[in-house]
ZATI-820447 format. One record per residue (C-alpha): residue number from 1; residue in three letters; z, y, x. Coordinates in Angstrom, 2 decimals. Each point is the difference from the previous one (the first is absolute). Layout:
<recs>
 pos code       w       v       u
 NUM  Ala       Z       Y       X
...
</recs>
This chain:
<recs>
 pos code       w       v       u
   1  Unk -155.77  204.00   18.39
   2  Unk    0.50    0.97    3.72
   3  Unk    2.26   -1.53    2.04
   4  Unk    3.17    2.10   -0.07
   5  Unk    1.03    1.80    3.48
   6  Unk    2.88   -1.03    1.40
   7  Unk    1.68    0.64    3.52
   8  Unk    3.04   -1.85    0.77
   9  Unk    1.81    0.56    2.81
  10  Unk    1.25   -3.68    0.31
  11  Unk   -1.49   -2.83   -1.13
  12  Unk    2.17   -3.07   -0.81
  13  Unk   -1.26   -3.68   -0.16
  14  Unk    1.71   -2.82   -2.21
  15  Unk    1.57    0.91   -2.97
  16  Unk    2.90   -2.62    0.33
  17  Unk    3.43    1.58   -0.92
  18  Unk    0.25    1.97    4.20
  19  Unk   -3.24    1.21   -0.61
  20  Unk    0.66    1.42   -3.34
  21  Unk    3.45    1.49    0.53
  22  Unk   -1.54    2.11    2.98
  23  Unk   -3.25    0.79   -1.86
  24  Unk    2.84    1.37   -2.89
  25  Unk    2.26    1.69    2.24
  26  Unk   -3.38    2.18    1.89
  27  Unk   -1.18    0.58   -3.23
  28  Unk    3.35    1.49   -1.30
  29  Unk    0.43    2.31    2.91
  30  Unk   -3.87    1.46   -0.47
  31  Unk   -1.84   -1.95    2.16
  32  Unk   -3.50   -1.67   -1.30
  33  Unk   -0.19   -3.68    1.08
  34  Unk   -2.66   -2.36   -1.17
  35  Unk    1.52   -3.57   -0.55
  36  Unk   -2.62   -3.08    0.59
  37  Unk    1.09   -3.51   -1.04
  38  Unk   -2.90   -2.97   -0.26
  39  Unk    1.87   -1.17   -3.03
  40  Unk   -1.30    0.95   -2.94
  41  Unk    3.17   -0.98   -1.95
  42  Unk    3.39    0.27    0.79
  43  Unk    1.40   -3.28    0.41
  44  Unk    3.00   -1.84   -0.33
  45  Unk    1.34   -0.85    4.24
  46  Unk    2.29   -2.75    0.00
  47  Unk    1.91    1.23    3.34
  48  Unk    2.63    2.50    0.16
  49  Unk    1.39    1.42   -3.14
  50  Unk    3.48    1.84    1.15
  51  Unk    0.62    3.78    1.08
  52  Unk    3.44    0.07    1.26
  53  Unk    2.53    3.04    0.47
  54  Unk   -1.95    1.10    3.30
  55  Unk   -3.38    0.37   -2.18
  56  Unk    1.53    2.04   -3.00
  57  Unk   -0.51    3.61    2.25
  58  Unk   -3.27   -0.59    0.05
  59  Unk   -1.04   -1.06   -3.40
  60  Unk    2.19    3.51   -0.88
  61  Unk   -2.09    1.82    1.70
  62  Unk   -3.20   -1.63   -1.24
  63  Unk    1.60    0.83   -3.46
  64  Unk   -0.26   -3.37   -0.86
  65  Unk    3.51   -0.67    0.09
  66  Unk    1.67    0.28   -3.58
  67  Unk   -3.27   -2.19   -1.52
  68  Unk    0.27   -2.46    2.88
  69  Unk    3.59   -0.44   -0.72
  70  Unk   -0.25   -0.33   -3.69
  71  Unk   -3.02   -2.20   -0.23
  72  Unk    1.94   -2.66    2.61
  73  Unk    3.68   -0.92    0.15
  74  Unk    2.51   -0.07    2.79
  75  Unk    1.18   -2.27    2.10
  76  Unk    2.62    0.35    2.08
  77  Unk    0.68   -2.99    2.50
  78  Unk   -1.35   -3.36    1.44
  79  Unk    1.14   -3.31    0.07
  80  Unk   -0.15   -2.99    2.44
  81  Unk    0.41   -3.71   -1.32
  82  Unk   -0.18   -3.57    0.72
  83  Unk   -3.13   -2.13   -2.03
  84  Unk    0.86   -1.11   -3.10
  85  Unk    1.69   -3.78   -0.08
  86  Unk   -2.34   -2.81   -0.86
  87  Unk    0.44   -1.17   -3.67
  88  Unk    1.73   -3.09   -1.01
  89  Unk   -2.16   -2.20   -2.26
  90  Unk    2.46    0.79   -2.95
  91  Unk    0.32    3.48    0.37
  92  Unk   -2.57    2.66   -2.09
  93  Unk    0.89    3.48    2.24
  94  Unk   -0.31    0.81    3.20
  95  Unk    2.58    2.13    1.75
  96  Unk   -0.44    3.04    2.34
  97  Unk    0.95   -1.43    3.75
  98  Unk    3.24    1.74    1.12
  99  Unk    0.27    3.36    0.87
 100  Unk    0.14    0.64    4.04
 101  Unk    0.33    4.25   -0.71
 102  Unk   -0.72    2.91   -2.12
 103  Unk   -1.06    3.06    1.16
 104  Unk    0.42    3.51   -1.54
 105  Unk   -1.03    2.27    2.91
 106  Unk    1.12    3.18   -2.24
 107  Unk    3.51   -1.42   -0.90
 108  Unk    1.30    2.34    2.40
 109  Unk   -2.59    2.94   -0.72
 110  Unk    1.31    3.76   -1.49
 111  Unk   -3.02   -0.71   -1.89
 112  Unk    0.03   -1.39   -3.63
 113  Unk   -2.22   -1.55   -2.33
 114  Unk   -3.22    2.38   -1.23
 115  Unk    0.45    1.73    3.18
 116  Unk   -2.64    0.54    2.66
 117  Unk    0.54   -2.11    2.63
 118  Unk    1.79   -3.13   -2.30
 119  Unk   -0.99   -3.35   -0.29
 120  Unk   -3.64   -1.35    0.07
 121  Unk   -2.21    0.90   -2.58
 122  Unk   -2.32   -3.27   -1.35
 123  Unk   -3.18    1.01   -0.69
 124  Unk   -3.67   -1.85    0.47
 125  Unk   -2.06    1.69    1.85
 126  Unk   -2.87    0.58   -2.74
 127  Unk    2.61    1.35   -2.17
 128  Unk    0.73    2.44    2.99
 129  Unk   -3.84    1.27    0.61
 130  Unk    0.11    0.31   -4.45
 131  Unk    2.53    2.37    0.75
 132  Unk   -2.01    2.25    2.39
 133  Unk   -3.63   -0.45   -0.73
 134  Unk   -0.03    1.78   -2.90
 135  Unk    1.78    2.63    1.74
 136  Unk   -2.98    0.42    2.62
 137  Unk   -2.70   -0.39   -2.40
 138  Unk    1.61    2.81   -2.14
 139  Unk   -0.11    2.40    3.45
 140  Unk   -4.14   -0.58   -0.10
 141  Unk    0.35    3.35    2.04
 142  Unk    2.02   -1.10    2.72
 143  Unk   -0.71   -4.16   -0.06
 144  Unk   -3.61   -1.43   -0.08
 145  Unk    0.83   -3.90   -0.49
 146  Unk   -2.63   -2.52    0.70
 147  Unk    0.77   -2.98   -1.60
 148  Unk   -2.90   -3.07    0.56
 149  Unk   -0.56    1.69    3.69
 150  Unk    0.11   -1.70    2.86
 151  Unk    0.44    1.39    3.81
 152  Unk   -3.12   -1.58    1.81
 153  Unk   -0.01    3.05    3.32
 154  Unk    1.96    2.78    1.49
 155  Unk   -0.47    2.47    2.95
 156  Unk    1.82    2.48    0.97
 157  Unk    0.07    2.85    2.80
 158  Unk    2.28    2.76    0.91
 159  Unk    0.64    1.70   -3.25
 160  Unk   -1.31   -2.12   -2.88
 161  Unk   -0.08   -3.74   -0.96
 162  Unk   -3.31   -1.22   -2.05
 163  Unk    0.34   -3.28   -2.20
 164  Unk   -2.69   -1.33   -2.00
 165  Unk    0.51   -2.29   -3.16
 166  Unk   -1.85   -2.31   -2.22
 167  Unk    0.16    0.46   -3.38
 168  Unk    0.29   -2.49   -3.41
 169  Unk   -3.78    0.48   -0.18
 170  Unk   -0.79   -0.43    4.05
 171  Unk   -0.30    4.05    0.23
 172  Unk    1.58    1.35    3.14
 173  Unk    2.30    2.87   -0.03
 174  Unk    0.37    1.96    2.95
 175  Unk    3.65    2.15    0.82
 176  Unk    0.94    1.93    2.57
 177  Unk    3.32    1.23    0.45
 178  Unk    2.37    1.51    3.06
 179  Unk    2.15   -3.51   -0.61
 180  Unk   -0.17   -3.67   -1.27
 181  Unk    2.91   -2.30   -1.00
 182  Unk   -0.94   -3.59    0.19
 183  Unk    2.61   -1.31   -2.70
 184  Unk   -2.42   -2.77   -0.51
 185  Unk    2.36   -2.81    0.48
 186  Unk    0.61   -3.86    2.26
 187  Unk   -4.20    0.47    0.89
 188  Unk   -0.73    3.20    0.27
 189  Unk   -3.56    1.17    0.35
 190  Unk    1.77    3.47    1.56
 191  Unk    1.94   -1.74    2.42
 192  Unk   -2.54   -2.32    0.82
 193  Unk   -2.83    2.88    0.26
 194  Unk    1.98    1.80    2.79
 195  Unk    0.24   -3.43    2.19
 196  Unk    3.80   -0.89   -0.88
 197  Unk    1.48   -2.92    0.51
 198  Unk    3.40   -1.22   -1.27
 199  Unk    2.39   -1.43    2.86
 200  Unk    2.42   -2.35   -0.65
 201  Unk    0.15   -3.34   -1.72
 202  Unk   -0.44   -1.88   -3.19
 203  Unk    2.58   -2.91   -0.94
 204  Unk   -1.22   -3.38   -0.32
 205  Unk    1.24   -0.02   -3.95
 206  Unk   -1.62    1.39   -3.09
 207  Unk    2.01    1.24   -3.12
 208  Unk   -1.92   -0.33   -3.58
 209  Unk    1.07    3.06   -2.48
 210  Unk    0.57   -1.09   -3.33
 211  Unk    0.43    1.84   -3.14
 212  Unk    1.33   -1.78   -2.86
 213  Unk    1.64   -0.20   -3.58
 214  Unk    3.28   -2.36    0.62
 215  Unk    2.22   -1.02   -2.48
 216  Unk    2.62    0.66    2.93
 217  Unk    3.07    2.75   -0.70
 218  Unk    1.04    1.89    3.28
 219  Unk    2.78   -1.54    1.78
 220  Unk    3.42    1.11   -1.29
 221  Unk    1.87   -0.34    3.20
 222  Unk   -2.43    1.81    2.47
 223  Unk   -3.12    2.74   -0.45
 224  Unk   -3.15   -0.32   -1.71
 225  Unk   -2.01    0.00    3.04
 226  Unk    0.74   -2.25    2.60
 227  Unk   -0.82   -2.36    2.87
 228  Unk    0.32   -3.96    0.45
 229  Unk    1.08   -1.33    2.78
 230  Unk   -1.96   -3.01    0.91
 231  Unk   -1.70   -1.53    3.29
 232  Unk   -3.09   -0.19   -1.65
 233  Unk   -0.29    1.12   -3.22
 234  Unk    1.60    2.99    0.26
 235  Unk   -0.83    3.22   -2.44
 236  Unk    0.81    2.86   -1.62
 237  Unk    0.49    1.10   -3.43
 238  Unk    0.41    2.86   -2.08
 239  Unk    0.32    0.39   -4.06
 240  Unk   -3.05    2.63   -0.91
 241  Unk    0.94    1.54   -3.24
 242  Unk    2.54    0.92   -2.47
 243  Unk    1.53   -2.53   -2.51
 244  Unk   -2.83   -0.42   -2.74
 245  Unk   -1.77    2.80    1.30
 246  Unk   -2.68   -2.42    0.54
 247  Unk   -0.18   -1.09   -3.76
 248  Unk   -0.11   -3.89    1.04
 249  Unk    2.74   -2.36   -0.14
 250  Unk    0.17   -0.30    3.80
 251  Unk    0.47    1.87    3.26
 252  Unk   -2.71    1.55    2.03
 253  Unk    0.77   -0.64    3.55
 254  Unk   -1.52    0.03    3.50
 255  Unk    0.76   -2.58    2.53
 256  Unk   -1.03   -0.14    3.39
 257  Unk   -0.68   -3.68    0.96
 258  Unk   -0.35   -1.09    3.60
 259  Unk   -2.67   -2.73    0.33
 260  Unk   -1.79   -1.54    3.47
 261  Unk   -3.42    0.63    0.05
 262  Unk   -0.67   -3.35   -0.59
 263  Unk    1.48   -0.17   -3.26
 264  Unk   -2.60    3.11   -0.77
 265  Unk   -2.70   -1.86   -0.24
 266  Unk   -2.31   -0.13   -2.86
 267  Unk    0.92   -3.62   -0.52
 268  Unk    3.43    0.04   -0.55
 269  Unk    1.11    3.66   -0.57
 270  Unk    0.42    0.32   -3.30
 271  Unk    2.15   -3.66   -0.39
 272  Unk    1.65    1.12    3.38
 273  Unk    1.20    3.29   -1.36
 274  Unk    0.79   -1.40   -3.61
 275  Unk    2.33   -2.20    1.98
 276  Unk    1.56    2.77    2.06
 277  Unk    0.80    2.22   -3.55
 278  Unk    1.64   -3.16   -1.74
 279  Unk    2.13   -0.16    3.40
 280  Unk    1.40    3.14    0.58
 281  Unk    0.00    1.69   -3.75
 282  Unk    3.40   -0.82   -1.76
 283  Unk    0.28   -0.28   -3.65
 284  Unk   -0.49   -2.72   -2.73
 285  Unk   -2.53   -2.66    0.32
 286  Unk   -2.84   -0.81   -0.92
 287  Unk   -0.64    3.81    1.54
 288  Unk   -1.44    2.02   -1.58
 289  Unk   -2.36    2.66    1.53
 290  Unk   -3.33    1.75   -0.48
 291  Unk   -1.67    0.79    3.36
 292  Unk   -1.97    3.34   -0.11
 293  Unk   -0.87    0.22    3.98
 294  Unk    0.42   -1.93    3.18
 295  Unk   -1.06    1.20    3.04
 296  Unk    0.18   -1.57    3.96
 297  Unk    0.21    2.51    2.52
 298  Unk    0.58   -0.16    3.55
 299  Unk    2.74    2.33    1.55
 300  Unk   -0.26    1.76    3.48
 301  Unk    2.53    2.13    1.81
 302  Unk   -3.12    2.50    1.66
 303  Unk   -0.83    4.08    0.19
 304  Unk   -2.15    1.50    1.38
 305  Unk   -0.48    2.16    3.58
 306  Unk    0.34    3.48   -1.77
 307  Unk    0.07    1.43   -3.17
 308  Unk   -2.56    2.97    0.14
 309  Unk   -3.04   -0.45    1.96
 310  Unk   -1.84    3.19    0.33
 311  Unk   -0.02    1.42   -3.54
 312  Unk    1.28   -3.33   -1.48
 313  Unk    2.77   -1.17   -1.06
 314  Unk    1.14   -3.38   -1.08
 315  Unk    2.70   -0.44   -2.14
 316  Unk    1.99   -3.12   -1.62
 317  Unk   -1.55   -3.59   -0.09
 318  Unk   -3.28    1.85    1.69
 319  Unk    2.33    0.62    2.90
 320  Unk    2.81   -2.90    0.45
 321  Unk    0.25   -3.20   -1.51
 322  Unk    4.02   -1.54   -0.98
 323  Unk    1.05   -3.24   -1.74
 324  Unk    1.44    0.82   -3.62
 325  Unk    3.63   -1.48    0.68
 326  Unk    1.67    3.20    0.16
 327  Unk   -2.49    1.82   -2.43
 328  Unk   -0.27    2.66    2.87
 329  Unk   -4.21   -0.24   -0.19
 330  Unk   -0.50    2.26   -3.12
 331  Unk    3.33    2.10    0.89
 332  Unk   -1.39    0.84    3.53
 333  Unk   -3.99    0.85   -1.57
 334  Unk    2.24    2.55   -2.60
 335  Unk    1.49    1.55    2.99
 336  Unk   -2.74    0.22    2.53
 337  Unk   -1.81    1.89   -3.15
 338  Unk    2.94    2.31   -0.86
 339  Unk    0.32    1.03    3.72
 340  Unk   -3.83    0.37    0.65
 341  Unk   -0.13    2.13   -3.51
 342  Unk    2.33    2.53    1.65
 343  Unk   -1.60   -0.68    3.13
 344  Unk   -3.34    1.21   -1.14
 345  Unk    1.77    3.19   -2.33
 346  Unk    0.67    1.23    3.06
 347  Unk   -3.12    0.05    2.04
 348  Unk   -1.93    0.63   -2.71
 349  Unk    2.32    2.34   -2.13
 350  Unk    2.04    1.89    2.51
 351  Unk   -3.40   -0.33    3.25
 352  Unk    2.79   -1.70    2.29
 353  Unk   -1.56   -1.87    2.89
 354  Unk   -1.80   -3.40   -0.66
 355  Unk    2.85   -1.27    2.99
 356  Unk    2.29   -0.48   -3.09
 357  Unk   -1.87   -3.28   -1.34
 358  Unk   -0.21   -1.55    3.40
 359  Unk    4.01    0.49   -0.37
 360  Unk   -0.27   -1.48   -3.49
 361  Unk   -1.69   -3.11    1.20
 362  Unk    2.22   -0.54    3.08
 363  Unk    2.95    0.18   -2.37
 364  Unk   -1.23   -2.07   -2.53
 365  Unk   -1.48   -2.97    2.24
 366  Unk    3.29    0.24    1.75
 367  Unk    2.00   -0.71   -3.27
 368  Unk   -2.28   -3.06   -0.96
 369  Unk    0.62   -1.40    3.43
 370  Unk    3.24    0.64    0.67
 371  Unk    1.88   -0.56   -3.69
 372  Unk   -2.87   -1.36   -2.32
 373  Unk   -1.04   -2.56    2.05
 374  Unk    3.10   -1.54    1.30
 375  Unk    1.97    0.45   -3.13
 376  Unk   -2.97   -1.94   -2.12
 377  Unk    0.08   -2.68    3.25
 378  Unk    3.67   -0.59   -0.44
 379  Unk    0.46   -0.32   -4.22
 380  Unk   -3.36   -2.70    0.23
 381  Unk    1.57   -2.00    2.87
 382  Unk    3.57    0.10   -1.57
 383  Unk   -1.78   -1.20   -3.45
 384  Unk   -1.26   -3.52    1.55
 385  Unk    1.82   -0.26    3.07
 386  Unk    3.81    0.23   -0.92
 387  Unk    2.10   -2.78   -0.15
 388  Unk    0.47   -1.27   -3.48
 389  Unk    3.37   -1.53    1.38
 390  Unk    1.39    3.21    1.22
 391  Unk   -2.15    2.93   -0.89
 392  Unk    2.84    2.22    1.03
 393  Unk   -1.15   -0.68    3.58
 394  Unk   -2.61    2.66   -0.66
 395  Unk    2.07    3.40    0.94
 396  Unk   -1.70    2.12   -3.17
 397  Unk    1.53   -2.32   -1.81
 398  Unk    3.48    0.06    0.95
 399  Unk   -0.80    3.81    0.17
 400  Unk   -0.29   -0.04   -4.21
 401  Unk    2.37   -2.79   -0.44
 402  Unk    2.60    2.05    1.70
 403  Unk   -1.17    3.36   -0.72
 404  Unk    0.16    0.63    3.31
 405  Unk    0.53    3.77    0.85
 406  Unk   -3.45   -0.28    2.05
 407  Unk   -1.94   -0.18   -3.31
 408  Unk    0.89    3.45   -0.62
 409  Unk   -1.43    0.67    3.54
 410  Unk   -3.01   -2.06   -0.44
 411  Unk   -0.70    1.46   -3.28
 412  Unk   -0.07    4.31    1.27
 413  Unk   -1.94   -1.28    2.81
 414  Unk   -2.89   -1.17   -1.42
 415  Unk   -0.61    3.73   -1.99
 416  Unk   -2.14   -0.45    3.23
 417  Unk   -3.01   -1.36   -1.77
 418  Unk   -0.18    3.44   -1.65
 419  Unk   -1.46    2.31    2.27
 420  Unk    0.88    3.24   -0.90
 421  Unk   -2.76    2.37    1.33
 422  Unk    1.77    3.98   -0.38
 423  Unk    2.97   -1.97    2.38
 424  Unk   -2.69   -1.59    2.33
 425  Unk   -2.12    3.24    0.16
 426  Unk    3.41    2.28    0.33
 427  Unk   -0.64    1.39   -3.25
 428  Unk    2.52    0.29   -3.40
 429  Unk   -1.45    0.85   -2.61
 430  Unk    0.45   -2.13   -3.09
 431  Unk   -2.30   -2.48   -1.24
 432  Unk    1.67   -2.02   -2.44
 433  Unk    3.61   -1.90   -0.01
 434  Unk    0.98   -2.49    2.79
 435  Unk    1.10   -2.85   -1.63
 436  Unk    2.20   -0.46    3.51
 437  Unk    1.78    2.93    0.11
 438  Unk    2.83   -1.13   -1.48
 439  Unk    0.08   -3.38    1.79
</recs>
């Protein structure tokens, strides 16, 4: 049979949750995009798993938002806490260290529960692709996806960009296209191809992701995900599912475990890290626990020069690089694709001047610098470096203990990590509910 033809008019590589929420919302709004990823499968990503209030727009407008918010739960704050004490030889359980705050960043919100805009939603992110996949291979008209391809060359001149692909079998597949979206994640071939670099700096730790079955009930006195406090091993953790929804007798859970990169080697990793779970994870002993994934990865505070080069664009991990203490890596990828999807609607919807991404990518490398960035900077450093003996020394904290008025402040100005194209272009017309307008 001969090869079907097929013109997009944007190509998008990596089909990692960013590049498959833009690849949905072109689609939905008429435009034919042709979606490569060099994974055959989709996988299960042990990173980021949360879309909080400033995210929920976005998956609305993808039409991904009732499924997304039915097939995870809500959460709706964070919690900060001292390790947990050291047993005593007679003693069978051990306790949660003390709270040092909870956080509920909507406490103070208009908005209630089940609205957009409330809470985080928990989701992993190969539950989140199962969600739209089938939604783009459904549009076959609109969205030629390429899964087993990988991006091995791209050119481009003034009005077209031409990548070419190996396929599952070691054909090549040749595209052309008016615009490419390198969504292709931490090593992108796209970024890479058009001679970026990433400035910045990587820190001299590395966290491991794991995903486990605990026999560990959430905390009573503080939120289901959280962050320990400790000079060294310091982490975060976060209850994954329902109660039972799992259909074991335990917990799933994802922690994020700091570790030197010494204690990642071969040798001793996996007694290292056995060590480190027994340590911080509460609960009766022996503990019980069923490890599904662990995962080292380094972290790096980095971005690139620009976001569109020519007729490419880069967009989430392909473009800037955070730690995950904050959870602000996914969150930022969503929005850089929501923004870009209306970005693109116009020039290629409405023939307004190409000028308009340049103003996209200004806008959005601006927000990773400028609020990401720091904001991710500050919650690692105040997760290992504040003082066990007075952790109210640390003004965020005293800012939640007290419930400072500046919280409410803090909170409506960082709606800033949205950018909000029809305002930044001088345009109103509606494209879907701001989650901030009633901040």
């Amino acid at each position: 049979m001969p090869e079907k033809t097929f013109e997009p008019q944007v190509v998008v590589i990596g089909a990692g949750p960013v590049g498959c929420l833009l690849s949905l919302r072109l689609v939905r709004a008429g435009i034919p995009v042709c979606l490569i990823e060099k994974d055959p499968e989709i996988q299960p990503h042990f990173r980021a798993l949360g879309y909080p209030g400033s995210t929920h727009a976005a998956l609305y407008k993808a039409g991904i938002w009732e499924e997304a918010n039915e097939r995870g739960f809500t959460k709706e704050g964070f919690s900060w806490r001292k390790p947990p004490r050291l047993l005593k030889e007679h003693e069978t359980e051990l306790p949660w260290g003390d709270v040092v705050v909870n956080w509920n960043p909507y406490i103070d919100s208009p908005l209630k529960p089940g609205d957009i805009g409330y809470g985080m939603i928990a989701l992993p992110q190969n539950k989140f692709r199962e969600i739209i996949m089938p939604r783009l291979l459904a549009a076959s008209d609109l969205a030629d996806v390429r899964l087993g391809y990988e991006m091995v060359k791209l050119s481009q001149n003034t009005t077209s960009v031409t990548v070419t692909a190996k396929g599952p079998g070691g054909e090549h597949l040749e595209i052309t296209a008016p615009y490419l979206v390198g969504a292709d994640g931490a090593k992108s071939m796209v970024r890479k191809s058009l001679g970026q670099h990433l400035e910045g700096f990587t820190w001299p730790d590395i966290v491991v992701a794991v995903d486990a079955y605990v026999n560990l009930p959430a905390p009573a006195d503080s939120f289901p995900s959280l962050y320990v406090l400790d000079p060294k091993d310091y982490a975060f953790m976060a209850k994954m599912d329902r109660p039972g929804e799992n259909g074991k007798d335990r917990d799933l859970w994802r922690m994020t475990i700091a570790m030197s990169p010494e204690e990642c080697e071969p040798d001793v990793f996996d007694q290292i890290l056995k060590e480190k779970i027994e340590r911080l994870t509460p609960g009766p002993r022996p503990l019980r626990y069923e490890l599904l994934r662990a995962q080292p990865y380094r972290l790096h505070q980095r971005h690139v020069q620009s976001m569109l080069q020519g007729r490419c664009l880069l967009i989430g991990d392909a473009a800037h690089l955070t730690n995950p203490f904050g959870g602000l890596g996914l969150t930022t990828g969503i929005l850089d694709a929501d923004s870009l999807g209306d970005s693109l609607l116009y020039v290629l919807k409405e023939g307004r001047s190409a000028e308009i991404l340049q103003r996209w990518a200004d806008a959005r490398l601006a927000v990773f610098k400028d609020i990401v960035s720091p904001a991710a900077t500050e919650n690692k450093l105040r997760c290992h470096e504040t003082s066990m003996e007075d952790p109210y020394s640390d003004p965020f904290f005293r800012m939640v203990r007290d419930n400072a008025p500046e919280l409410v402040t803090m909170n409506q100005g960082f709606q800033r990590i949205v950018t909000n194209m029809s305002k930044l272009l001088g345009k109103r017309p509606e494209l879907g509910p701001d989650p901030w307008a009633a901040l």
